[in-house]
C-alpha positions in Angstrom: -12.2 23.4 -13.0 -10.1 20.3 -12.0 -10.9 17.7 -10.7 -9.6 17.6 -7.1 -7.1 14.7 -6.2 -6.6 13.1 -3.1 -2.9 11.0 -1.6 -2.7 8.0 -0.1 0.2 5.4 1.6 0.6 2.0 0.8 2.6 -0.4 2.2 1.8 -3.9 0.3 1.0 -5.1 -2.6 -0.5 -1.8 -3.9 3.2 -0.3 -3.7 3.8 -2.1 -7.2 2.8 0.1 -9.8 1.7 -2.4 -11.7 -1.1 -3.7 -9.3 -2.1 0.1 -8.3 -2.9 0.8 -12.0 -4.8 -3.1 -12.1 -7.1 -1.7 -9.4 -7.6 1.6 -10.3 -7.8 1.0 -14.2 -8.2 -2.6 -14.7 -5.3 -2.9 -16.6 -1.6 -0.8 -17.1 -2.3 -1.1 -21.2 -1.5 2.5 -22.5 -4.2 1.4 -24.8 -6.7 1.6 -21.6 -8.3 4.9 -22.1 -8.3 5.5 -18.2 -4.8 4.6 -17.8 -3.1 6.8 -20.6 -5.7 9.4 -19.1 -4.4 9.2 -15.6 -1.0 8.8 -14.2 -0.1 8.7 -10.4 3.0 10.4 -8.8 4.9 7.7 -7.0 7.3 8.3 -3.7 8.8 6.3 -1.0 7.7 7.2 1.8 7.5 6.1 5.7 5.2 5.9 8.7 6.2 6.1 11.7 4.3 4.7 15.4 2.7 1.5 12.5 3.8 -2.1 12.0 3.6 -4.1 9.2 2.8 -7.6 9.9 2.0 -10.5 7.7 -1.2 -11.5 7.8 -1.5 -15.0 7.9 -2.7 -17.8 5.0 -2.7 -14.3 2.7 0.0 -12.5 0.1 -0.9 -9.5 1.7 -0.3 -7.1 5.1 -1.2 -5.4 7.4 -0.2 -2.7 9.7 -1.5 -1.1 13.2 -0.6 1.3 15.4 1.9 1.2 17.9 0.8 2.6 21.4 3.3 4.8 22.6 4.0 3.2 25.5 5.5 0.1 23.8 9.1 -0.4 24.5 10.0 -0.1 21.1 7.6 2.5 19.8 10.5 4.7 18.3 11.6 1.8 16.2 8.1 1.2 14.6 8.2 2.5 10.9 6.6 1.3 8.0 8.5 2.0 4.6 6.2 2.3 1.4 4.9 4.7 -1.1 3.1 8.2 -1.1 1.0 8.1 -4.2 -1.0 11.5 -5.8 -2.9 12.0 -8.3 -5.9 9.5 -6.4 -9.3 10.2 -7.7 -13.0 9.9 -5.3 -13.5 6.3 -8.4 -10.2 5.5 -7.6 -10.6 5.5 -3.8 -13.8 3.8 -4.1 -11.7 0.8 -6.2 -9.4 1.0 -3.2 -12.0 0.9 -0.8 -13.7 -2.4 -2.3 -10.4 -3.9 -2.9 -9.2 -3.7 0.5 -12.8 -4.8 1.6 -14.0 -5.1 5.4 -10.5 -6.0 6.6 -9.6 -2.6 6.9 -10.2 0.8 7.4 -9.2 3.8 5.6 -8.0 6.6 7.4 -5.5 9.3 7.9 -2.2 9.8 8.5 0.9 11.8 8.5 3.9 10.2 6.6 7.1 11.2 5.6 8.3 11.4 2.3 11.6 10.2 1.7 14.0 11.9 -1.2 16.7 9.2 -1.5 15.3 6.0 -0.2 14.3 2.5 -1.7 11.2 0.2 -1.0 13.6 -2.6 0.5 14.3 -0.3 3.9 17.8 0.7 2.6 18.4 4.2 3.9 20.5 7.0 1.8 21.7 9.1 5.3 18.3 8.4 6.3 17.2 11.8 6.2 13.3 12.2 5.6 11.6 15.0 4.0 8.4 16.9 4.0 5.7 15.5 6.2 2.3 15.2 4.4 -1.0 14.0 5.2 -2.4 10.6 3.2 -4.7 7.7 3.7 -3.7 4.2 4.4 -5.8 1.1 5.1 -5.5 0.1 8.7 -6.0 -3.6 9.7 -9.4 -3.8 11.6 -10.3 -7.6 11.5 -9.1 -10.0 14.2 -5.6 -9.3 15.4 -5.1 -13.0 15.7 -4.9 -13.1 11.7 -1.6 -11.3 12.1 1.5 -12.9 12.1 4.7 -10.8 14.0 6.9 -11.2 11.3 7.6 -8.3 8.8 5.7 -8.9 5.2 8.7 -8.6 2.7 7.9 -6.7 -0.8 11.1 -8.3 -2.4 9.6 -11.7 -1.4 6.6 -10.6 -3.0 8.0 -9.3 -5.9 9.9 -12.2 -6.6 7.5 -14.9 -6.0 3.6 -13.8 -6.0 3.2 -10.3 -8.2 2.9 -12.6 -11.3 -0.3 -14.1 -9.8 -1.0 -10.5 -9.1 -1.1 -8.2 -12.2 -0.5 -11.6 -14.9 -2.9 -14.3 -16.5 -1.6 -16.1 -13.8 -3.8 -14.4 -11.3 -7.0 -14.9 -13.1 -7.9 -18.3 -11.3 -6.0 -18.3 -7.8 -7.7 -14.9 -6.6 -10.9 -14.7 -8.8 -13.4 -13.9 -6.5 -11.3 -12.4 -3.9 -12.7 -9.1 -2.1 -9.6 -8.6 0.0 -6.8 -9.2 -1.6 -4.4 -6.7 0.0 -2.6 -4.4 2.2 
């Protein structure tokens, strides 16, 4: 019988591949017996009615719900990555990573066929709709900052810290380290 597997949106630092697999394997070493055991299916993907905000002091984001009666409520979107192939351990890895900050729950997102992380759009059609979980920001809305959180800035200038031998001093002991 297989095991079942379970989908999930992320919109932060967990869109890198290489810090998903540091989570949920502790390391992205095909030597690591976990990691050359289990391999996620990676798509971008959007949400709509969210926004992502920085959240302040931190690498990381955050996103909440947009009430529907917000003036620009058709504009909020959230680009990142549906992810299968999620284990119950790897959840639980999640869960503590993203620690009381936030709270998992679920959502409907749209998979997009020919779109990038950056919020180019290819004719920015969307695809199938599919149901996944995401962390939503539950702390004090006061630790959000209204400007966007850019992956590319991210990329560029703090995944080393992230997923590298650079990270093992600056966020040792860090519960929450992202959105």
């Amino acid at each position: 019988m297989a095991t079942p597997t379970h989908s999930a949106f992320f919109y932060g630092t967990l869109m890198a591949p290489q810090v998903l697999h540091r989570v949920c394997h502790g390391s992205t070493s095909p030597s690591n017996p976990i990691y050359a055991a289990h391999q996620f299916t990676i798509s971008p993907a959007i949400l709509h009615n969210y926004r992502r905000h920085r959240v302040r002091h931190a690498d990381y984001p955050a996103i909440l719900p947009v009430a529907p009666t917000d003036s620009d409520a058709n504009q909020a979107t959230v680009r990142g990555t549906y992810v299968t192939g999620l284990t119950a351990t790897d959840l639980w890895r999640l869960d503590i990573f993203e620690g009381s900050e936030y709270r998992r729950e679920r959502v409907r997102v749209r998979v997009l066929p020919r779109a990038n992380l950056t919020g180019s759009r290819d004719g920015g059609e969307e695809g199938e709709e599919v149901e996944a979980e995401t962390y939503v920001w539950i702390a004090d809305p006061q630790d959000l900052d209204d400007r966007e959180w850019d992956f590319s800035e991210f990329q560029r200038e703090k995944m080393r810290f992230w997923v590298g031998s650079e990270g093992a001093g600056e966020y040792a002991g860090r519960s929450s380290i992202m959105g």
